[in-house]
FIZADO-685342 format. One record per atom (N, C-alpha, C): atom name; residue number from 1; residue in one letter; x, y, z. Coordinates in steps of 0.001 Angstrom, whole numbers. Layout:
% residues N
<fivex at="CA" i="NUM" aa="a" c1="X" c2="Y" c3="Z"/>
...
//
This chain:
% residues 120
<fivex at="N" i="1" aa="x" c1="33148" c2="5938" c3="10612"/>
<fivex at="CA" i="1" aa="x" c1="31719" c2="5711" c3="10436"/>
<fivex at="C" i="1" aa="x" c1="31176" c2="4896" c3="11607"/>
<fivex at="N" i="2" aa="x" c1="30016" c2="5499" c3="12397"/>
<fivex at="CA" i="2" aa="x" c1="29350" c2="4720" c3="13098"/>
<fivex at="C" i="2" aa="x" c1="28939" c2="3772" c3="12887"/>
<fivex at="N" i="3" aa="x" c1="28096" c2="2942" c3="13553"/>
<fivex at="CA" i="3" aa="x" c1="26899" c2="1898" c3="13095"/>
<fivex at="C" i="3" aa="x" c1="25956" c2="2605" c3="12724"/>
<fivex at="N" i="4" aa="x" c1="25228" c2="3523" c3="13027"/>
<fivex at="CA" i="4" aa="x" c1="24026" c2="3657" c3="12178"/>
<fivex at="C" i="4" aa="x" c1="24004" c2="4582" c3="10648"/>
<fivex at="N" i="5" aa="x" c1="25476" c2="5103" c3="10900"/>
<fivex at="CA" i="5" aa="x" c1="25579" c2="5553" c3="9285"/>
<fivex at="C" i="5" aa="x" c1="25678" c2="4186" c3="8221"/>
<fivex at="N" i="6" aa="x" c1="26442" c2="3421" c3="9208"/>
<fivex at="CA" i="6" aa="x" c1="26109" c2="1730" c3="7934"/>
<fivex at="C" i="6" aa="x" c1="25178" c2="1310" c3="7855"/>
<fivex at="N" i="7" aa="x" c1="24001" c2="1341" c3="8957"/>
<fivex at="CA" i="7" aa="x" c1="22901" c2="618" c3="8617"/>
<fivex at="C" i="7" aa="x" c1="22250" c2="1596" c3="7477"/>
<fivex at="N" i="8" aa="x" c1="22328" c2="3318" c3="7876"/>
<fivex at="CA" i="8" aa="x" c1="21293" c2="3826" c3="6547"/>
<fivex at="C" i="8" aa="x" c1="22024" c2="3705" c3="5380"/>
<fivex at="N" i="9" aa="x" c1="23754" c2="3393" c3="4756"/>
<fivex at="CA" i="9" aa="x" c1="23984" c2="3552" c3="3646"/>
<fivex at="C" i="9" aa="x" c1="23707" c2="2494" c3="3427"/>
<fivex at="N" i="10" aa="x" c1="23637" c2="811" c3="3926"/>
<fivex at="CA" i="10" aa="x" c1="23275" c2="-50" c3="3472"/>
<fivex at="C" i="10" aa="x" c1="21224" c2="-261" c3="3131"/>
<fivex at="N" i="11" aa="x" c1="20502" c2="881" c3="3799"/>
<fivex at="CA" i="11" aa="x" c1="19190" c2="885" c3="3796"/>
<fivex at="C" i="11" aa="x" c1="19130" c2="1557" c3="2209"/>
<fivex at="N" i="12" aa="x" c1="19651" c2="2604" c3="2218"/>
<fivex at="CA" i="12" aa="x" c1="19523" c2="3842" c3="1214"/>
<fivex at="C" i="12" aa="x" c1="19994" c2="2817" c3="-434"/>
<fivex at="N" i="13" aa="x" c1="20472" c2="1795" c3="-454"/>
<fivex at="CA" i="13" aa="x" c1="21408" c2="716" c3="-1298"/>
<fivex at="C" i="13" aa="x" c1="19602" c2="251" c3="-1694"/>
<fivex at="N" i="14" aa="x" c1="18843" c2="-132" c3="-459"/>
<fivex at="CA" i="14" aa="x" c1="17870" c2="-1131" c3="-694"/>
<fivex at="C" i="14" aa="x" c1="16159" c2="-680" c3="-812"/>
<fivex at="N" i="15" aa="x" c1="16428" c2="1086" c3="-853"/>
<fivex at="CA" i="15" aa="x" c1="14815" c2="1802" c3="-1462"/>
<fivex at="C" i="15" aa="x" c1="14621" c2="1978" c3="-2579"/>
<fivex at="N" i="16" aa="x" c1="13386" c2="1531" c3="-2993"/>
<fivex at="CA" i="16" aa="x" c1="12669" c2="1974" c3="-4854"/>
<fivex at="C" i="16" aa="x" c1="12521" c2="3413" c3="-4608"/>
<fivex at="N" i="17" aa="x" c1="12892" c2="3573" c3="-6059"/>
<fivex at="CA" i="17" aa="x" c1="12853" c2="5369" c3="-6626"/>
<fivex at="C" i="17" aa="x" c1="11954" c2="5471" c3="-7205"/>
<fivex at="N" i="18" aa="x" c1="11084" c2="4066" c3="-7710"/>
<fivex at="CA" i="18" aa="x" c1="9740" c2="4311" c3="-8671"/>
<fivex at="C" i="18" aa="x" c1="8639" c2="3765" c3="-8048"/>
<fivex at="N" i="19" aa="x" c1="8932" c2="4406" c3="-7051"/>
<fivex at="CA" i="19" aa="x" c1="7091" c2="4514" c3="-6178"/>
<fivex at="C" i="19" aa="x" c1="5990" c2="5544" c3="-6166"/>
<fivex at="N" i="20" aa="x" c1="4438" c2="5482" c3="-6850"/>
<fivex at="CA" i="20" aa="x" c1="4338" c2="6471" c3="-7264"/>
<fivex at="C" i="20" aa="x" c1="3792" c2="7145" c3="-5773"/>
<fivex at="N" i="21" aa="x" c1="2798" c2="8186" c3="-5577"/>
<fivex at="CA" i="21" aa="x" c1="2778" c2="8804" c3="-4264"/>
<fivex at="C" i="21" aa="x" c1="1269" c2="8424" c3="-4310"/>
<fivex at="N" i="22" aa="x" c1="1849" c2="7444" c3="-2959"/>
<fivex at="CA" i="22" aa="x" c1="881" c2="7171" c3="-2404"/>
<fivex at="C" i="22" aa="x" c1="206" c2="7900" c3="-1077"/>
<fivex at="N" i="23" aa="x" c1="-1331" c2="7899" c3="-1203"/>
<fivex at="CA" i="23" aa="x" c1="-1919" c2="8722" c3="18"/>
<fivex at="C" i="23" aa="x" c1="-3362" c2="7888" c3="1063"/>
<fivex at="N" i="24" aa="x" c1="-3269" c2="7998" c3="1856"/>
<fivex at="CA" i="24" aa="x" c1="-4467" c2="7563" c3="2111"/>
<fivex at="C" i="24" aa="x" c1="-5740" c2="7418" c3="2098"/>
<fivex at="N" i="25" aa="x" c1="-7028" c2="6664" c3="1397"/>
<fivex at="CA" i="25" aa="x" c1="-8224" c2="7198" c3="1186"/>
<fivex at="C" i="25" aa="x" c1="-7960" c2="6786" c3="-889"/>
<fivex at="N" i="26" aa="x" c1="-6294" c2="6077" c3="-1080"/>
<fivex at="CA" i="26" aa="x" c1="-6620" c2="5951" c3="-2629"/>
<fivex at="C" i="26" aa="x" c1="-6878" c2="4416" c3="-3255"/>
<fivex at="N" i="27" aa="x" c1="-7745" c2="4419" c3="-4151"/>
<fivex at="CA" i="27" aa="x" c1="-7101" c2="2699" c3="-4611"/>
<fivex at="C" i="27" aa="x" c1="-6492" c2="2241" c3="-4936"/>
<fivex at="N" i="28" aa="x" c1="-5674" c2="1165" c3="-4750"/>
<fivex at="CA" i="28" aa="x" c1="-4319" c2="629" c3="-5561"/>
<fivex at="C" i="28" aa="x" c1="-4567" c2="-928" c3="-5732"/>
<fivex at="N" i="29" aa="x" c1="-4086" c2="-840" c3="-7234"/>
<fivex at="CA" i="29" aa="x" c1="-3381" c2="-2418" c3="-6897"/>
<fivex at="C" i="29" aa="x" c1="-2059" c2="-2570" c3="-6896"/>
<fivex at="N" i="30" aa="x" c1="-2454" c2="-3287" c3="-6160"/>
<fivex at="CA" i="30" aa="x" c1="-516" c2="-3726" c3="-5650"/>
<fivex at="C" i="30" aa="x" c1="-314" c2="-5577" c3="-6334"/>
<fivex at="N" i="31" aa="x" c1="555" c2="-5390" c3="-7452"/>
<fivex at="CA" i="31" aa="x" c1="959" c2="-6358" c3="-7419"/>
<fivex at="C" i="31" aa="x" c1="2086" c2="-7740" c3="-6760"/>
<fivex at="N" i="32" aa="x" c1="2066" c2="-8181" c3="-6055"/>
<fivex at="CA" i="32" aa="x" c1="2600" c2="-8858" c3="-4874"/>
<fivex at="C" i="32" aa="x" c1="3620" c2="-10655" c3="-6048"/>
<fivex at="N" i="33" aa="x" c1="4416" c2="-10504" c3="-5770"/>
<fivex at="CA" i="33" aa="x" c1="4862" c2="-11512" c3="-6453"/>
<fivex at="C" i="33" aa="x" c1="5153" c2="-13038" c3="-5599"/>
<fivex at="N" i="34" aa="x" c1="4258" c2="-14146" c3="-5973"/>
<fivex at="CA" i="34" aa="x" c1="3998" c2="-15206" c3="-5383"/>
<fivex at="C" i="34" aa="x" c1="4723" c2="-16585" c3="-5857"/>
<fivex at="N" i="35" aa="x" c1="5747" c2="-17123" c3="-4768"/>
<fivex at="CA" i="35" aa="x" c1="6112" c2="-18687" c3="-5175"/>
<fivex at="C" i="35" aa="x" c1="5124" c2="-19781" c3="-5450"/>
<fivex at="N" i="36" aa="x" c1="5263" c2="-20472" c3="-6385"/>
<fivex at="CA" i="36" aa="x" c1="4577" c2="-21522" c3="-6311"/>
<fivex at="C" i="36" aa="x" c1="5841" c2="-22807" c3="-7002"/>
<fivex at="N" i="37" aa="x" c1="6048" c2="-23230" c3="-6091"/>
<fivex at="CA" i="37" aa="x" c1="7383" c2="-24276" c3="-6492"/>
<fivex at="C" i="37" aa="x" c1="8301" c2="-23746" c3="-6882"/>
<fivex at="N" i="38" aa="x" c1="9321" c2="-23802" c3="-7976"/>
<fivex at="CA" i="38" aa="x" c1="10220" c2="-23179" c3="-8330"/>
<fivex at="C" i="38" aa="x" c1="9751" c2="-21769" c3="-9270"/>
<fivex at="N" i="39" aa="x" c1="8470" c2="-21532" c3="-9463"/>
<fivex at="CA" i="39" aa="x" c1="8048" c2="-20342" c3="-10435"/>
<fivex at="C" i="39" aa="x" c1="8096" c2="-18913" c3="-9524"/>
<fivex at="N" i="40" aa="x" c1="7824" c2="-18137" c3="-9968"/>
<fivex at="CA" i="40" aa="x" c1="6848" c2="-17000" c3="-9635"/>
<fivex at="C" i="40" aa="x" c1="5818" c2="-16259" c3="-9937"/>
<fivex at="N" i="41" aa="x" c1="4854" c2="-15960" c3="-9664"/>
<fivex at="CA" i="41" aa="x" c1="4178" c2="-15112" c3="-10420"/>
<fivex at="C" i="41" aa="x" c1="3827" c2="-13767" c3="-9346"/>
<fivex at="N" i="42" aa="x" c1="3162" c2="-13200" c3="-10610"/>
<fivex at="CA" i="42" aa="x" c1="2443" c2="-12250" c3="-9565"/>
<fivex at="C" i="42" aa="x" c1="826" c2="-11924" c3="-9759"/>
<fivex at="N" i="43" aa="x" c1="438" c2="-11885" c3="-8535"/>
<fivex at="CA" i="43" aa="x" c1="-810" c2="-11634" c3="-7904"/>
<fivex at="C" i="43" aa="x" c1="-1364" c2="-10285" c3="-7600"/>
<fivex at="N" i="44" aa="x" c1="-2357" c2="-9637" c3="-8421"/>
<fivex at="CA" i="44" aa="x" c1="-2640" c2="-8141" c3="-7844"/>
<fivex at="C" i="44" aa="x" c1="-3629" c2="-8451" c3="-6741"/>
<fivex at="N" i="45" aa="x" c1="-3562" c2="-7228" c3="-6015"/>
<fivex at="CA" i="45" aa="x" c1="-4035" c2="-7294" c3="-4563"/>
<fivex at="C" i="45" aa="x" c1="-4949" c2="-5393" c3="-4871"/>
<fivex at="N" i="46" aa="x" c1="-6017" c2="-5613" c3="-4998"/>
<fivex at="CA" i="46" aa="x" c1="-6856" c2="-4050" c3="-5346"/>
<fivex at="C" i="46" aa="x" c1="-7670" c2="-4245" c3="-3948"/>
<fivex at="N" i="47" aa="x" c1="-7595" c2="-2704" c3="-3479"/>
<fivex at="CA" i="47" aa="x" c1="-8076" c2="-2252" c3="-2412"/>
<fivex at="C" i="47" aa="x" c1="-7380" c2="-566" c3="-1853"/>
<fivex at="N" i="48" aa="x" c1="-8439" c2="-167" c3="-488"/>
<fivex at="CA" i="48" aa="x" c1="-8048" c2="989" c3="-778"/>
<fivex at="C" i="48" aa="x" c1="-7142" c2="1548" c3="518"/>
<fivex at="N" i="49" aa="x" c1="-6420" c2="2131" c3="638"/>
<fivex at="CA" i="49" aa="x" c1="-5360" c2="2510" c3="1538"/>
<fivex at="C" i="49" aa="x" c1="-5818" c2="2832" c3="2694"/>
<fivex at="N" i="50" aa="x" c1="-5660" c2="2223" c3="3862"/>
<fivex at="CA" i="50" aa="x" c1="-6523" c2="2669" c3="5105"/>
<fivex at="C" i="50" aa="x" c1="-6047" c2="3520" c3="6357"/>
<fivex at="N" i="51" aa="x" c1="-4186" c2="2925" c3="5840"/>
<fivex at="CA" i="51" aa="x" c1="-2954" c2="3153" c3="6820"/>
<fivex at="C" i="51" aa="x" c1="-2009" c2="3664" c3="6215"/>
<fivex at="N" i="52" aa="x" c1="-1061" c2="3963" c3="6703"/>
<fivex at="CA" i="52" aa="x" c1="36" c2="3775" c3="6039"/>
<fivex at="C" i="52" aa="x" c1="979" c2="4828" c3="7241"/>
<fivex at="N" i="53" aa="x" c1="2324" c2="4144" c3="7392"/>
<fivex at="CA" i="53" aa="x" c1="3856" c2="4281" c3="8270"/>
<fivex at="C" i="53" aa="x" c1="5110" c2="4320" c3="7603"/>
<fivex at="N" i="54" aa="x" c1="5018" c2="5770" c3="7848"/>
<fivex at="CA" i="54" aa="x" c1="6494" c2="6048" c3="7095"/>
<fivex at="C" i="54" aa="x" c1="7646" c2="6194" c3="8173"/>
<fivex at="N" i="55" aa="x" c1="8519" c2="5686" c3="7510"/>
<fivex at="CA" i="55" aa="x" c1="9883" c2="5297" c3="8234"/>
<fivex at="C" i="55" aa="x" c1="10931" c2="4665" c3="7323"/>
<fivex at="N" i="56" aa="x" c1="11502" c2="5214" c3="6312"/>
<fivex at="CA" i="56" aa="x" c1="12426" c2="5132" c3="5417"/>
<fivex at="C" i="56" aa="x" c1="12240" c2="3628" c3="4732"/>
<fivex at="N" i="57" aa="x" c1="12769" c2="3048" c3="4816"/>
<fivex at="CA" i="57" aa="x" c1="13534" c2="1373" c3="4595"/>
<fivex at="C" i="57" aa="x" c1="11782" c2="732" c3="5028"/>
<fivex at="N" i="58" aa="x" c1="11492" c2="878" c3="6484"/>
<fivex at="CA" i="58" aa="x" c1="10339" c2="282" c3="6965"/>
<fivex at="C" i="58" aa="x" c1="8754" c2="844" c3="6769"/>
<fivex at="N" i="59" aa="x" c1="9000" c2="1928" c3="5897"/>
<fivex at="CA" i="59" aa="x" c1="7494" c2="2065" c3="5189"/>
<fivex at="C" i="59" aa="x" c1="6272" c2="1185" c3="4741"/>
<fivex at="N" i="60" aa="x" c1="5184" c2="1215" c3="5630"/>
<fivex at="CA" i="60" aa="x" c1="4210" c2="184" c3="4960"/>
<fivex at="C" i="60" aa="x" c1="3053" c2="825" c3="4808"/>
<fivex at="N" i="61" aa="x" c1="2114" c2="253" c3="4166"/>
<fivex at="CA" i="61" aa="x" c1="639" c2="646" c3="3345"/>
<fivex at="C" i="61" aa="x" c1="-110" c2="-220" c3="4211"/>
<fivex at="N" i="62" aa="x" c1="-1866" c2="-182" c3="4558"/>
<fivex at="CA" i="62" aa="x" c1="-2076" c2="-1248" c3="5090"/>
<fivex at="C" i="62" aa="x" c1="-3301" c2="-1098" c3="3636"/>
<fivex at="N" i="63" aa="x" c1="-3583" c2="-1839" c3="3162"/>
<fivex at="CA" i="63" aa="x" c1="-4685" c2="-2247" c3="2107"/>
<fivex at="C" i="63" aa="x" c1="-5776" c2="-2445" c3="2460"/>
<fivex at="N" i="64" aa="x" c1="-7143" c2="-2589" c3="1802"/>
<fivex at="CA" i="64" aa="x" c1="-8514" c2="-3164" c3="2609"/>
<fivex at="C" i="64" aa="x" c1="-9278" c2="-3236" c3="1358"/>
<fivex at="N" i="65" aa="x" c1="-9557" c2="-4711" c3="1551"/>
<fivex at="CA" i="65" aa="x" c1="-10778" c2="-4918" c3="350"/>
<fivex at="C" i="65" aa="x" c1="-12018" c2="-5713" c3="852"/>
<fivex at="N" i="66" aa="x" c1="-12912" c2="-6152" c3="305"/>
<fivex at="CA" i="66" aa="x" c1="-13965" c2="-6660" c3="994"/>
<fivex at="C" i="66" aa="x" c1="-13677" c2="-7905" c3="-808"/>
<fivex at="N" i="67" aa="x" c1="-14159" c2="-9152" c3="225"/>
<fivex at="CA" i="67" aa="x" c1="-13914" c2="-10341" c3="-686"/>
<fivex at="C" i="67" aa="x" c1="-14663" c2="-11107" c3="-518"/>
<fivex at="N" i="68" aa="x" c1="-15820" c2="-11594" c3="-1084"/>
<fivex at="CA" i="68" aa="x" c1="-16809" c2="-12030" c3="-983"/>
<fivex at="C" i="68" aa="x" c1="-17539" c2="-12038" c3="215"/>
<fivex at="N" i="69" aa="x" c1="-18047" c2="-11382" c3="812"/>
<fivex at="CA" i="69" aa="x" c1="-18280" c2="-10481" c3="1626"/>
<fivex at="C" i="69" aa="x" c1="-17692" c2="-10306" c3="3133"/>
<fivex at="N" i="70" aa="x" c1="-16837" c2="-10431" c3="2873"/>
<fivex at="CA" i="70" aa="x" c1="-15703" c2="-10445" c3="4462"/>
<fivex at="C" i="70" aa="x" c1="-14816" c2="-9408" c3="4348"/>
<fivex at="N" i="71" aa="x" c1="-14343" c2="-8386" c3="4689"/>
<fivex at="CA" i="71" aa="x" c1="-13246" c2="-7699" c3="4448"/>
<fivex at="C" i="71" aa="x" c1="-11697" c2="-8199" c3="5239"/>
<fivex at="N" i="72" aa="x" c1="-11088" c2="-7973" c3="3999"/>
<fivex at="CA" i="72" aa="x" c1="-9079" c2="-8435" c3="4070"/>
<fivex at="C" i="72" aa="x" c1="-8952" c2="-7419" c3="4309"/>
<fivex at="N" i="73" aa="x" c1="-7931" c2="-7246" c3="5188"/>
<fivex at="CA" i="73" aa="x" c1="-7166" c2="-6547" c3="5262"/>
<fivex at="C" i="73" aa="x" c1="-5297" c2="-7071" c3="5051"/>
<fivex at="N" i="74" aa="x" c1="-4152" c2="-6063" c3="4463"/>
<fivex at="CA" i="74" aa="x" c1="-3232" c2="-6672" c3="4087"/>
<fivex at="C" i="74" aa="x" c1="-2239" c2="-5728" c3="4234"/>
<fivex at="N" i="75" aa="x" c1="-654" c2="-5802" c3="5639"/>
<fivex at="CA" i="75" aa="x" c1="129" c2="-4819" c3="5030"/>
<fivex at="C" i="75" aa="x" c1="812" c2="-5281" c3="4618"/>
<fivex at="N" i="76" aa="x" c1="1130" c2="-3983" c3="3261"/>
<fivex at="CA" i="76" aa="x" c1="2235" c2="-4546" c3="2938"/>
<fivex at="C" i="76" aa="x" c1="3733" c2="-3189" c3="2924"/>
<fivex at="N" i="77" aa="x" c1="4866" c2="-4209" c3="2842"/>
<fivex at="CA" i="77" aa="x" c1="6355" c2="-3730" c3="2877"/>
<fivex at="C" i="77" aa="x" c1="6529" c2="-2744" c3="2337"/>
<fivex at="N" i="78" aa="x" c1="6650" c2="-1413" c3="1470"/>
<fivex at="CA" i="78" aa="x" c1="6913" c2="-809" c3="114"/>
<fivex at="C" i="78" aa="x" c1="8246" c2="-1284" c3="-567"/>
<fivex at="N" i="79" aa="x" c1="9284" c2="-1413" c3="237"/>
<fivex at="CA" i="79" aa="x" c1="10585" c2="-1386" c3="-205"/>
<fivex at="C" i="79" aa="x" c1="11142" c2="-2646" c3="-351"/>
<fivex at="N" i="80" aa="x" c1="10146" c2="-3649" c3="27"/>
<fivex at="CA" i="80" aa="x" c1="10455" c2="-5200" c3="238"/>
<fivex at="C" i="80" aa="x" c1="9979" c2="-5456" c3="-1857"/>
<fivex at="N" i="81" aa="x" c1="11458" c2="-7050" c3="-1951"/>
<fivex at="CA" i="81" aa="x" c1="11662" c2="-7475" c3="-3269"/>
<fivex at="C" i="81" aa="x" c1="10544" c2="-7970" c3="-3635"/>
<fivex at="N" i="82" aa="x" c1="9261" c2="-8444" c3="-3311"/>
<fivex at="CA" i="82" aa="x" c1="7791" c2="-9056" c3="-3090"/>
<fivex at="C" i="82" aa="x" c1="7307" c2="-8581" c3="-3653"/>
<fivex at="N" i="83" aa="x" c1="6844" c2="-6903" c3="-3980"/>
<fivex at="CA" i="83" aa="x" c1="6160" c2="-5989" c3="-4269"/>
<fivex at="C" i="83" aa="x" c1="6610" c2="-6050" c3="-5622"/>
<fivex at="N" i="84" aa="x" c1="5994" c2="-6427" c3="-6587"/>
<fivex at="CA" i="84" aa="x" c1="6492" c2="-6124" c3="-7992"/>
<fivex at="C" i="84" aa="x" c1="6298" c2="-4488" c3="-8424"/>
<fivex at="N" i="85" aa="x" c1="5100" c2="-3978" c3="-8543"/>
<fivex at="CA" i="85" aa="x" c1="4516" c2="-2761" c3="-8801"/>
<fivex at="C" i="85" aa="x" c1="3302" c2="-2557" c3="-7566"/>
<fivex at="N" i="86" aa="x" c1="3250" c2="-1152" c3="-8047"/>
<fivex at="CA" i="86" aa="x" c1="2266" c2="-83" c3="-7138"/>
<fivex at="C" i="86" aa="x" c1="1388" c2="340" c3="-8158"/>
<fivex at="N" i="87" aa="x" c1="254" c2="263" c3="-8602"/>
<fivex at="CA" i="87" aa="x" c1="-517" c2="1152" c3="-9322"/>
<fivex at="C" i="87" aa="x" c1="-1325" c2="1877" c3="-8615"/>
<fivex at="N" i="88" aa="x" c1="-1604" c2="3214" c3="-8574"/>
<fivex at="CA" i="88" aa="x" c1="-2640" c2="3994" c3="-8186"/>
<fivex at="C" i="88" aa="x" c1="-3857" c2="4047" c3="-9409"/>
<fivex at="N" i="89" aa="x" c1="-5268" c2="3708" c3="-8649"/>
<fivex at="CA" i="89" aa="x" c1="-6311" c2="3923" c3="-9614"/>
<fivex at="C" i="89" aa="x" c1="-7214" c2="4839" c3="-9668"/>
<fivex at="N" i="90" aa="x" c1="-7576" c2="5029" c3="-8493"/>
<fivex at="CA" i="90" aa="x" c1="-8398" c2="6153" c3="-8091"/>
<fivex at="C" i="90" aa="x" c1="-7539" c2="7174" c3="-6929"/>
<fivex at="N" i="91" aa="x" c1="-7410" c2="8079" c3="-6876"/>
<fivex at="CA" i="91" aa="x" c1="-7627" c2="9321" c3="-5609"/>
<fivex at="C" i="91" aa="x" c1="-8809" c2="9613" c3="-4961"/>
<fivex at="N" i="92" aa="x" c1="-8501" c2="8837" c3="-2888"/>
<fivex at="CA" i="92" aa="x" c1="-9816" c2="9252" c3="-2254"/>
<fivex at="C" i="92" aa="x" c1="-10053" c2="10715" c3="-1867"/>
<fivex at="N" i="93" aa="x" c1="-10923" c2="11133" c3="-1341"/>
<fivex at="CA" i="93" aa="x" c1="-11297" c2="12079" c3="-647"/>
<fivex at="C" i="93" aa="x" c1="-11219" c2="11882" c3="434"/>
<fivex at="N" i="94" aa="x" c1="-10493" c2="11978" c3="1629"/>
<fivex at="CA" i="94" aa="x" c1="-10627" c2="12292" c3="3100"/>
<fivex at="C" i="94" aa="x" c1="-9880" c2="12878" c3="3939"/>
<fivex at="N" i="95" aa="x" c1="-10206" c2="12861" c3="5765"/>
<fivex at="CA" i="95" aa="x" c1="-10292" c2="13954" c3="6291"/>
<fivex at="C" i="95" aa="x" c1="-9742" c2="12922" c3="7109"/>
<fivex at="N" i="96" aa="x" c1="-8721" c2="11988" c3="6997"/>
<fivex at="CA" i="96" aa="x" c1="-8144" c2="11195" c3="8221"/>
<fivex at="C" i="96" aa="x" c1="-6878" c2="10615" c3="7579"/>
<fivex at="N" i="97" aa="x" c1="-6157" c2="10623" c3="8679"/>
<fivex at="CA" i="97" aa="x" c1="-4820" c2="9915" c3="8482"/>
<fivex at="C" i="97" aa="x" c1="-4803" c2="8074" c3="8284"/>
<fivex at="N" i="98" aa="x" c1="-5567" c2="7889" c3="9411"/>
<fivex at="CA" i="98" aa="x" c1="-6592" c2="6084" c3="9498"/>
<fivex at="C" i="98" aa="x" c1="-7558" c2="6181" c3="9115"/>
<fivex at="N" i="99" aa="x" c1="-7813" c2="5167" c3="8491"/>
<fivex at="CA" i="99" aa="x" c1="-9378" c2="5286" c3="7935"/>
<fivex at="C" i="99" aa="x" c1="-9968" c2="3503" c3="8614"/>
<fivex at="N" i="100" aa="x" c1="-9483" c2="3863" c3="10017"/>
<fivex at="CA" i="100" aa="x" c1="-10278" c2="2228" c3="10518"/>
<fivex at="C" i="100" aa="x" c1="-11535" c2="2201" c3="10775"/>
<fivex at="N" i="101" aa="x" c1="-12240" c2="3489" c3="10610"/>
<fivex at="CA" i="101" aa="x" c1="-13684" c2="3408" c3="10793"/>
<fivex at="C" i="101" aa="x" c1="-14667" c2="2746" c3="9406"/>
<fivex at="N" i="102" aa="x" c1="-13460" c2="2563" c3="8513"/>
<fivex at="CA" i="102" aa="x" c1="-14210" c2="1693" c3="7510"/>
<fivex at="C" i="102" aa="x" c1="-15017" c2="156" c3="7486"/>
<fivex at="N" i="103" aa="x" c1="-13945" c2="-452" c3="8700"/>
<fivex at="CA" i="103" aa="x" c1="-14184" c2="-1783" c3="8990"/>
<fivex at="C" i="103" aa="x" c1="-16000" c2="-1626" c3="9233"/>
<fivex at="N" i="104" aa="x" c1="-16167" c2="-680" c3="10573"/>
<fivex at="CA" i="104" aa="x" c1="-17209" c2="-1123" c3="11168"/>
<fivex at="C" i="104" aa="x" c1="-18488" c2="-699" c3="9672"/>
<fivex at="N" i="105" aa="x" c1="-18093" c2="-172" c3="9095"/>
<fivex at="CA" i="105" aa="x" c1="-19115" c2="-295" c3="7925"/>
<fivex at="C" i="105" aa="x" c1="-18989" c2="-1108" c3="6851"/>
<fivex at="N" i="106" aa="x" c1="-20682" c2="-1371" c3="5807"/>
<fivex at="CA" i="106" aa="x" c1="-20895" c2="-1970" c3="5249"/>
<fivex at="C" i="106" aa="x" c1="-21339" c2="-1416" c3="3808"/>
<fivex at="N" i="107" aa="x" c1="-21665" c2="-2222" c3="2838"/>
<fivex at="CA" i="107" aa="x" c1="-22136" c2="-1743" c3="1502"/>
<fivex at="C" i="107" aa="x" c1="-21410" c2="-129" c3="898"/>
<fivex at="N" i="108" aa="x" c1="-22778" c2="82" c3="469"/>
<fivex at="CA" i="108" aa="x" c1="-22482" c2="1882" c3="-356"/>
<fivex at="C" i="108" aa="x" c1="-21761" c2="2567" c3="1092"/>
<fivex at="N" i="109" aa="x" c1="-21652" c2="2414" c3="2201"/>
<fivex at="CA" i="109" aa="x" c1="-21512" c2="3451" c3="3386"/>
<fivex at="C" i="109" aa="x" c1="-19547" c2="3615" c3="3184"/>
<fivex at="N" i="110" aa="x" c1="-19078" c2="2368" c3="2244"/>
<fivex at="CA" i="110" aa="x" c1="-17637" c2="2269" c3="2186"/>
<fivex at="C" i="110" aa="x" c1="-17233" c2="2777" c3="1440"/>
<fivex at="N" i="111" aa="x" c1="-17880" c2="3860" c3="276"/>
<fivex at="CA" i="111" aa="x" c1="-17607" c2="4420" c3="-564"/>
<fivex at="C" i="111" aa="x" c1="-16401" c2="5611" c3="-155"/>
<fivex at="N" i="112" aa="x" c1="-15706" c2="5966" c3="-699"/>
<fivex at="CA" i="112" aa="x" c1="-14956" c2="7146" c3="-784"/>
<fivex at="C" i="112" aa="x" c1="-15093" c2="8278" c3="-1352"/>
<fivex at="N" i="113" aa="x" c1="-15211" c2="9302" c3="-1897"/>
<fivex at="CA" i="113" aa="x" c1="-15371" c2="10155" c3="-2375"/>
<fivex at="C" i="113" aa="x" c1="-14194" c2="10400" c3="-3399"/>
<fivex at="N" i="114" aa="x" c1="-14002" c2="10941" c3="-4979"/>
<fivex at="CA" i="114" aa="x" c1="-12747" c2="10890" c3="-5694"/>
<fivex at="C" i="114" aa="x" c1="-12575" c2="12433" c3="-5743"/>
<fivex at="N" i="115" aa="x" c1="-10906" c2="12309" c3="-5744"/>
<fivex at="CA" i="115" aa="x" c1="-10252" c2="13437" c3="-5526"/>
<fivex at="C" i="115" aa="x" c1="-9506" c2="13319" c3="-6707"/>
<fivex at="N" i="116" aa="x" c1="-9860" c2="14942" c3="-7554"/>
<fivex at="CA" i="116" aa="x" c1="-9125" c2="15572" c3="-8974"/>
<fivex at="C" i="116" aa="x" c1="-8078" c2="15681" c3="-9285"/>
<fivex at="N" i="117" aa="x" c1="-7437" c2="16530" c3="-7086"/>
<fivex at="CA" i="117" aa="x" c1="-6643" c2="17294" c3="-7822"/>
<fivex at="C" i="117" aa="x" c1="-5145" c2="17518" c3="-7772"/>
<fivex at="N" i="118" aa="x" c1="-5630" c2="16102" c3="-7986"/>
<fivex at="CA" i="118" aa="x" c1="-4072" c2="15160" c3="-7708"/>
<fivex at="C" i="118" aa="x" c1="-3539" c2="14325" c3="-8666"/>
<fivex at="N" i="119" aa="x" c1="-2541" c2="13946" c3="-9247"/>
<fivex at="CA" i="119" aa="x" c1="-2479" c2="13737" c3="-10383"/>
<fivex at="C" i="119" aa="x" c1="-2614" c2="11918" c3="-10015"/>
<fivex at="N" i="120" aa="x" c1="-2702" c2="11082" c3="-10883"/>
<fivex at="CA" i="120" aa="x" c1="-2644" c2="9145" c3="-10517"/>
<fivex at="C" i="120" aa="x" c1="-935" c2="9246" c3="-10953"/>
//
């Protein structure tokens, strides 16, 4: 065995099987699990998919919400222990792989369009 057959059987050891399918243009909350001293909790994070990089093990989402009127942006890991759950809420409608042209807009113009015909 090479090295990089160990790095993917040790990668393939460390991917979730219960991720639902995520696409770009959908809403999610992502619940993110947060230290606070010796506790944990978790924190949902709702917003809508703007990015996203696939690459096995190193797959990430990039998120985007607007928060009192500033927009976050947030990536996150998929396969990282942090991520408690993925919920999908809505299915967007669009015609792009990036959707960074969201930033430069404001109000109703950030709307998405919802898509049927896809299952949540």
């Amino acid at each position: 065995m090479n090295a990089q057959e160990i790095i993917r059987s040790i990668e393939a050891e460390q991917l979730k099987s219960d991720l639902p399918d995520i696409y770009v243009g959908d809403t999610v909350k992502v619940g993110v699990k947060i230290k606070e001293g010796t506790k944990y909790r978790v924190q949902p994070y709702e917003g809508v998919v703007i990015a996203m990089r696939n690459g096995g093990i190193n797959e990430t989402i990039t998120v985007r919400k607007v928060f009192q009127g500033v927009g976050v942006e947030r990536v996150f890991l998929l396969h990282s222990p942090r991520i408690e759950s993925i919920k999908v809420l809505r299915r967007g409608k669009v015609r792009r792989a990036k959707l960074y042209y969201l930033r430069a807009l404001v109000g109703k113009a950030t709307r998405i369009k919802q898509r049927f015909d896809r299952a949540l």
